[in-house]
RODRENGU-103670 format. One record per atom (N, C-alpha, C): x, y, z. Coordinates in steps of 0.1 Angstrom, whole numbers, plus 5000, padded with zeros to 4 digits. Layout:
N
XYZ
...
//
This chain:
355
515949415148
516049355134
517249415127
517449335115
518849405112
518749515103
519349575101
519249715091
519149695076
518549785068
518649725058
520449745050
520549735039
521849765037
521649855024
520849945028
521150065020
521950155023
522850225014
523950275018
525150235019
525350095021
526350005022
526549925009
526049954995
525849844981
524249784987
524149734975
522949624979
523749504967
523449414979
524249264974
522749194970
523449184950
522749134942
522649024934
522248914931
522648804923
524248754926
524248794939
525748684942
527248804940
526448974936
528049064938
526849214947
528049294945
527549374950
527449534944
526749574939
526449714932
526949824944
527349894933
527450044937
526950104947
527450184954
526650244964
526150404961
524750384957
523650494950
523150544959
522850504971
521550554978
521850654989
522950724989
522850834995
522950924991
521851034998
521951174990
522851244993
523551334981
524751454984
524451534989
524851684991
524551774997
524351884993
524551824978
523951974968
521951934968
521152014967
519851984970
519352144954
518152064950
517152154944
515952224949
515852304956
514952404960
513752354951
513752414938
512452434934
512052264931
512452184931
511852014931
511751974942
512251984956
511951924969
512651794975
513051744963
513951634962
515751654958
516651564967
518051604967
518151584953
519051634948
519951684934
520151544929
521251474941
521951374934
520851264928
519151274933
518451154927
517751214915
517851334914
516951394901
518051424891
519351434890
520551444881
520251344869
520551174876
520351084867
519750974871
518351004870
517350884874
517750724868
518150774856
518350604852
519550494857
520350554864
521350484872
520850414884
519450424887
518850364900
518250274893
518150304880
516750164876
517750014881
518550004876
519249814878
519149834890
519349924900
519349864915
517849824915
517049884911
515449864915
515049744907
515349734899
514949624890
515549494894
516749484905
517549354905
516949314921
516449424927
516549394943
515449314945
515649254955
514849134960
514549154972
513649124982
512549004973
511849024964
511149194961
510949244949
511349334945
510949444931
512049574932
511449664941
512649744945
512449874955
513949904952
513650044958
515050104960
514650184977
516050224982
516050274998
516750394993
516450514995
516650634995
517150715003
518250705011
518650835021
518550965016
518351065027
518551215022
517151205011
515951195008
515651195000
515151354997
514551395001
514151535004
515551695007
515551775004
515851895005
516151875025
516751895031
516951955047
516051995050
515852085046
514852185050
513452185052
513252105037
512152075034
511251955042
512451895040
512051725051
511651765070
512251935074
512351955083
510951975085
510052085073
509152135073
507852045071
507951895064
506951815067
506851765082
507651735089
507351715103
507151825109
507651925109
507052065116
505752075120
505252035104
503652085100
502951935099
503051825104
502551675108
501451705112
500451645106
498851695114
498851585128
498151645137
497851615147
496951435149
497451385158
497051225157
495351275159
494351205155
492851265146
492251125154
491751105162
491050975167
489550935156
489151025146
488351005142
488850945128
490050965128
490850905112
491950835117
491450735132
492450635133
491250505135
490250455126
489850385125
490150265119
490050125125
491149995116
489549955108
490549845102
489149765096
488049705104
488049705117
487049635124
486249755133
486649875127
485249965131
485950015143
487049985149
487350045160
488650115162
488450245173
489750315169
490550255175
492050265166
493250195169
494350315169
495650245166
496750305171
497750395159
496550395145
497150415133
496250545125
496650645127
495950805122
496250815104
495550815094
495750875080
495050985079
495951095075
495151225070
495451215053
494451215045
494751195029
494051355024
494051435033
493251565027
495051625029
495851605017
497151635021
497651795016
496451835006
496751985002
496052085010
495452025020
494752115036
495852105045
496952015046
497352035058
498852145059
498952245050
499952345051
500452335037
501152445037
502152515027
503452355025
503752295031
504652165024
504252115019
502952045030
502151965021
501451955006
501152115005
500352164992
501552154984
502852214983
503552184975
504052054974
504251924981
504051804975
503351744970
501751794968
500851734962
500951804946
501651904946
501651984933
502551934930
503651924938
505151814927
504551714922
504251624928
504351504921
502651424913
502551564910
501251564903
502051594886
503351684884
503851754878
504451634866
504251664850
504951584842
506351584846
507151684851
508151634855
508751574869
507851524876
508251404885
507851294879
506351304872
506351154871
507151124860
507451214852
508951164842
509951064846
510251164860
511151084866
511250974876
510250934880
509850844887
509750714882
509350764862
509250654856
510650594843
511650714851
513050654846
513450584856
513250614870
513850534881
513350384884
512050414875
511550254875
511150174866
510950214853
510950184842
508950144838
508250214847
507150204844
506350334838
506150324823
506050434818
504050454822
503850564821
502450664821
501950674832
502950694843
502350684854
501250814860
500450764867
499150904869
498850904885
499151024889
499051074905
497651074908
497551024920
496251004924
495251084936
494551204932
494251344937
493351284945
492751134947
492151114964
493051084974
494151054971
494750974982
494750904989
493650774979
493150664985
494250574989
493850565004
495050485015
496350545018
496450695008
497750755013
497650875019
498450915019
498651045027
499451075042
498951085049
500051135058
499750955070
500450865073
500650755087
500850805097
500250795108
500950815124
500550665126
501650625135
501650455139
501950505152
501250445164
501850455178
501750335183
502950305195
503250215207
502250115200
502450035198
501949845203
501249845184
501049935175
500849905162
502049825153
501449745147
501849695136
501649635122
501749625112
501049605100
501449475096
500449375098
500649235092
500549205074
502049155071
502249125056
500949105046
501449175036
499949235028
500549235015
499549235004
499749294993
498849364991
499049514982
497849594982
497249584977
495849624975
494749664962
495249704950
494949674938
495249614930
494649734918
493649754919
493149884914
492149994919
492450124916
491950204926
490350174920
489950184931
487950194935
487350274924
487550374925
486850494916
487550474901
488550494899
488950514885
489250394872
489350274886
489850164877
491050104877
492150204876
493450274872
494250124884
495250074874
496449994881
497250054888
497349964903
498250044914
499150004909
500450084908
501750044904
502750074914
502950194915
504150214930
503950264942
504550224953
504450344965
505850354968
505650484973
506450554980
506550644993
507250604996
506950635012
508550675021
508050785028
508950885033
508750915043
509650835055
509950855068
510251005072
509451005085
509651135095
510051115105
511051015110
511550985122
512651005129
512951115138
514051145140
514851035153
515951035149
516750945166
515950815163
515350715158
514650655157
515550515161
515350415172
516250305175
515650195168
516350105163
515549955157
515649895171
515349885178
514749815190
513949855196
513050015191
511350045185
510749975179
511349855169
510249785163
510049915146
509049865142
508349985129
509149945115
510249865117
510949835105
510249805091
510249925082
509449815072
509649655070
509049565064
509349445058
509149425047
510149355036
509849325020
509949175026
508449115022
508848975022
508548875012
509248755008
509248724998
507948604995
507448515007
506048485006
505748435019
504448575027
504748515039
503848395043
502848315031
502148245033
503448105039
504448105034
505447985029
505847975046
506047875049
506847815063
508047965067
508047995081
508548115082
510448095073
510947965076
512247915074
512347955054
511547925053
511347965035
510648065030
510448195041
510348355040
511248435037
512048505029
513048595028
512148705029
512748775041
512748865050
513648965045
513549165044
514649245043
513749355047
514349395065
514049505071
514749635064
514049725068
514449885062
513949945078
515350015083
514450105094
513950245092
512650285101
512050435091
512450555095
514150585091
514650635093
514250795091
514550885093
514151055094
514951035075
513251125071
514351135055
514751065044
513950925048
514350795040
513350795033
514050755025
512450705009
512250555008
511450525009
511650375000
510250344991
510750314979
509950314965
510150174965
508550104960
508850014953
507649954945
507249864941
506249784930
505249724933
504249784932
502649724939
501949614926
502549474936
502249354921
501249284932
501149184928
500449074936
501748944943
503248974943
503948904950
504949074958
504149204957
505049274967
504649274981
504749164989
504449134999
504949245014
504349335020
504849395030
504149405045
505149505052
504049525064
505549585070
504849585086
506049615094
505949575110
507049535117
506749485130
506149585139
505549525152
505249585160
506449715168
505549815167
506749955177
506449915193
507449895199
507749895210
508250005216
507250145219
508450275220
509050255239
509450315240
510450285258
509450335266
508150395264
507450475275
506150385271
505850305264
504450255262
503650315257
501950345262
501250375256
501250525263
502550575269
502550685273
503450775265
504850715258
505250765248
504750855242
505050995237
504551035231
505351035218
505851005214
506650955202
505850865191
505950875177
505250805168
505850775155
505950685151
506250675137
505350715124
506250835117
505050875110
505950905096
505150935081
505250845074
504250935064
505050955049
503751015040
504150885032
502750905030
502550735015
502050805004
502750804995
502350824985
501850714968
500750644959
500750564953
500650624941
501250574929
500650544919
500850464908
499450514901
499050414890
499250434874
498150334866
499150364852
497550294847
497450324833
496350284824
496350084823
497450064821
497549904817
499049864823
499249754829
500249694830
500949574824
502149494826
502349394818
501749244821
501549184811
500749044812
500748974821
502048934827
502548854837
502648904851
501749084854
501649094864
500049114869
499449064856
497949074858
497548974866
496248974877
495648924886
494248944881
492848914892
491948964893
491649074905
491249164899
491149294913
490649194922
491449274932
491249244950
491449354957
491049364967
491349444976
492649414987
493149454995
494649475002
494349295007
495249225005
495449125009
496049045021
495649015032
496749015045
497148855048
498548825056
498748725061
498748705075
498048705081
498548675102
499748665099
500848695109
501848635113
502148505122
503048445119
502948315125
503948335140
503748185151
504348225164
505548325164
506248375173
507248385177
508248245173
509248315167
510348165164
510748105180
510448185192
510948145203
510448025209
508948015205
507847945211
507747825202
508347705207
508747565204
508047485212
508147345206
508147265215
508747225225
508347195243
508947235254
509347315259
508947465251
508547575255
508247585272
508347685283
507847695286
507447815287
505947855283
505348035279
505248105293
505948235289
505748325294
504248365298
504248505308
502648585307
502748655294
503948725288
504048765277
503648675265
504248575264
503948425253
502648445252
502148405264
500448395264
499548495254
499848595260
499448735256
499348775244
500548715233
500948765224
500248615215
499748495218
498948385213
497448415214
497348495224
496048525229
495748645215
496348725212
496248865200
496548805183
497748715186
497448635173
495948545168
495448445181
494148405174
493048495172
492948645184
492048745182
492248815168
493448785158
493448895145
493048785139
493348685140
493148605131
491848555130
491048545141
489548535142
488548655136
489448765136
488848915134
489248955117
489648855112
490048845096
489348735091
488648645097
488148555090
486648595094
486048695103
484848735101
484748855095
485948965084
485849005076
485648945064
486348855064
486148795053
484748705052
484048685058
483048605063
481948765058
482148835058
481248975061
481648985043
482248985037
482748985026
481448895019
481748775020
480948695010
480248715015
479348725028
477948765027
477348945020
478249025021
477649115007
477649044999
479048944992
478548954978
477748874978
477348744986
475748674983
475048754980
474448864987
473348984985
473349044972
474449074970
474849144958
473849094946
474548944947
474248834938
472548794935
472548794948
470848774951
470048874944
470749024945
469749114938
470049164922
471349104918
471149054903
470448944901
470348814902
469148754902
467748844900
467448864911
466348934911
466449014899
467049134895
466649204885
466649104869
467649024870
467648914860
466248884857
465648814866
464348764866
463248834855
463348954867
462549114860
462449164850
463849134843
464149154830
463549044819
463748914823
463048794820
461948794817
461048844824
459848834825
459048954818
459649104817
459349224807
459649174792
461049104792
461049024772
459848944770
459148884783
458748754779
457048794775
457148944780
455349014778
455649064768
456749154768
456949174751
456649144739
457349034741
457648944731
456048894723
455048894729
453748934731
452949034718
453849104716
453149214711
453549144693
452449194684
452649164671
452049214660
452349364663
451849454655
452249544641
452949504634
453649594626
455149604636
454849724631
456349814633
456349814650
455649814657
455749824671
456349694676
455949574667
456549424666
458149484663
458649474656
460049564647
460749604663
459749684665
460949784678
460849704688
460049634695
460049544703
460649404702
461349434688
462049254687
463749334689
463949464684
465149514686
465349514701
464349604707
464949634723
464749474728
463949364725
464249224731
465649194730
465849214720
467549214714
468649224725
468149364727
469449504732
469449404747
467749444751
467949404765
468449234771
468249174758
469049034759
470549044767
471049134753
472449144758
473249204765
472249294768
473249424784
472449304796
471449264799
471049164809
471349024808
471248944802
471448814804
472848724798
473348844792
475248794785
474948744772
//
């Protein structure tokens, strides 16, 4: 796939911007991040704000040398017990989110960018003010992707589970050294992968050792990444790996409001190779045979979906009822003042139970 064109301008509305995105070689120790992106954050906002298909920026050098050396050093070990997909079975994709257990780097990046002054700056690079770091690490923390994984185009969850709180950015920082784009792993920004593939705008990023890429968790930041093809198979011991980091913010703007959802996925459609008069490969086959298996194995999540929330529903009902039926003995009573309190709580429990 083609490379992205960070580092080279990013060509915008028909010219071409500046070339921001590489880091110098002066570096800040005590922030963990190179110099030249913590100097003047606000010179990245128009790149992030204009790029397409939505905003992001691509980050070389993002990290200190050293620093970036010592997150892969200290990479927790692929965890078969924290490489479970959505269908209950272990796969090819390890998250450790316990990120202040796994060493001395890690604990200091969970304390940076917990710090008013990262998210200061995070929120001059993108112009989304009050941003709040998120101490579960729900869905982030440390990626290992191995041989034959891949992430089909998604948009994320929308607000976190426990707190409420609006997803607003991720960021995410490649540990891949020598890394060839003919491994596959390329992130993708895509622009709607529901639309005919010919009316997708497509822009690969490869995950390069050291690379940042930040960008806007809406309900049109559409991503994922192709399948890794490493040279040794499932014998490779090589992996693409990857800290994620998200965050959120109390309220967002109007026009990027939705209704919560959880991570949202598209199948991928054929191979552009596989036409009419085709004639399929054992490969072709193989690869039609795994597309209708995900796509069958997403429509019985989703199938598993509405049958909780039937239940759900069923057992408000039920308590509805219960409630119905305690006003309705209540209501019963007509005694003085015991009348009085029992016409108030009819009241109350009117309106916390039946709207």
């Amino acid at each position: 796939m083609p490379e992205s064109n960070a580092g080279a301008g990013l060509s915008i509305m028909n010219r071409t911007l500046p070339v921001l995105l590489t880091g110098a070689a002066k570096m800040n120790r005590d922030n963990l991040i190179a110099e030249t992106y913590l100097s003047d954050p606000d010179q990245y906002f128009e790149v992030y704000d204009k790029a397409r298909p939505f905003r992001h920026l691509v980050l070389d050098d993002f990290f200190e040398p050293e620093y970036a050396r010592s997150l892969l050093d200290q990479f927790p070990a692929f965890d078969t017990g924290r490489a479970m997909n959505e269908n209950g079975e272990v796969g090819a994709k390890c998250v450790h989110d316990n990120m202040p257990e796994l060493g001395a780097p890690y604990r200091a990046l969970d304390e940076y960018i917990q710090s008013r002054e990262f998210l200061g700056w995070l929120e001059r690079m993108t112009g989304i003010d009050e941003l709040v770091y998120d101490p579960d690490y729900f869905g982030g923390g440390t990626h290992e992707n191995r041989h034959g994984q891949d992430l089909d185009p998604h948009v994320d969850f929308n607000k976190h589970p426990k707190t409420g709180l609006h997803r607003r950015l991720n960021l995410i920082v490649y540990l891949n050294e020598e890394w060839h784009a003919d491994w596959g792993g390329a992130i993708e920004f895509h622009s709607d992968p529901r639309r005919p593939p010919e009316e997708n705008q497509i822009e690969y990023v490869q995950p390069k050792f050291n690379r940042a890429v930040l960008f806007e968790t809406t309900h049109w930041s559409w991503h994922g990444f192709e399948r890794i093809n490493l040279p040794e198979g499932d014998d490779d011991p090589r992996s693409r790996k990857s800290v994620a980091l998200y965050f959120y913010s109390k309220t967002r703007p109007p026009e990027e409001h939705t209704k919560p959802h959880s991570t949202i996925y598209v199948e991928r459609p054929l191979p552009e190779h596989i036409q009419a008069g085709t004639t399929l490969t054992y490969e072709d086959f193989q690869r039609i045979r795994i597309l209708l298996a995900r796509r069958d194995q997403h429509l019985q999540r989703l199938y598993n979906n509405i049958s909780d929330l039937s239940a759900q529903n069923e057992d408000l009902i039920a308590q509805r009822d219960r409630a119905r039926k305690m006003l309705d003995e209540l209501s019963g009573e007509d005694d003085g003042e015991t009348a009085t309190a029992v016409r108030h709580a009819r009241r109350w429990l009117a309106r916390k139970l039946l709207g």
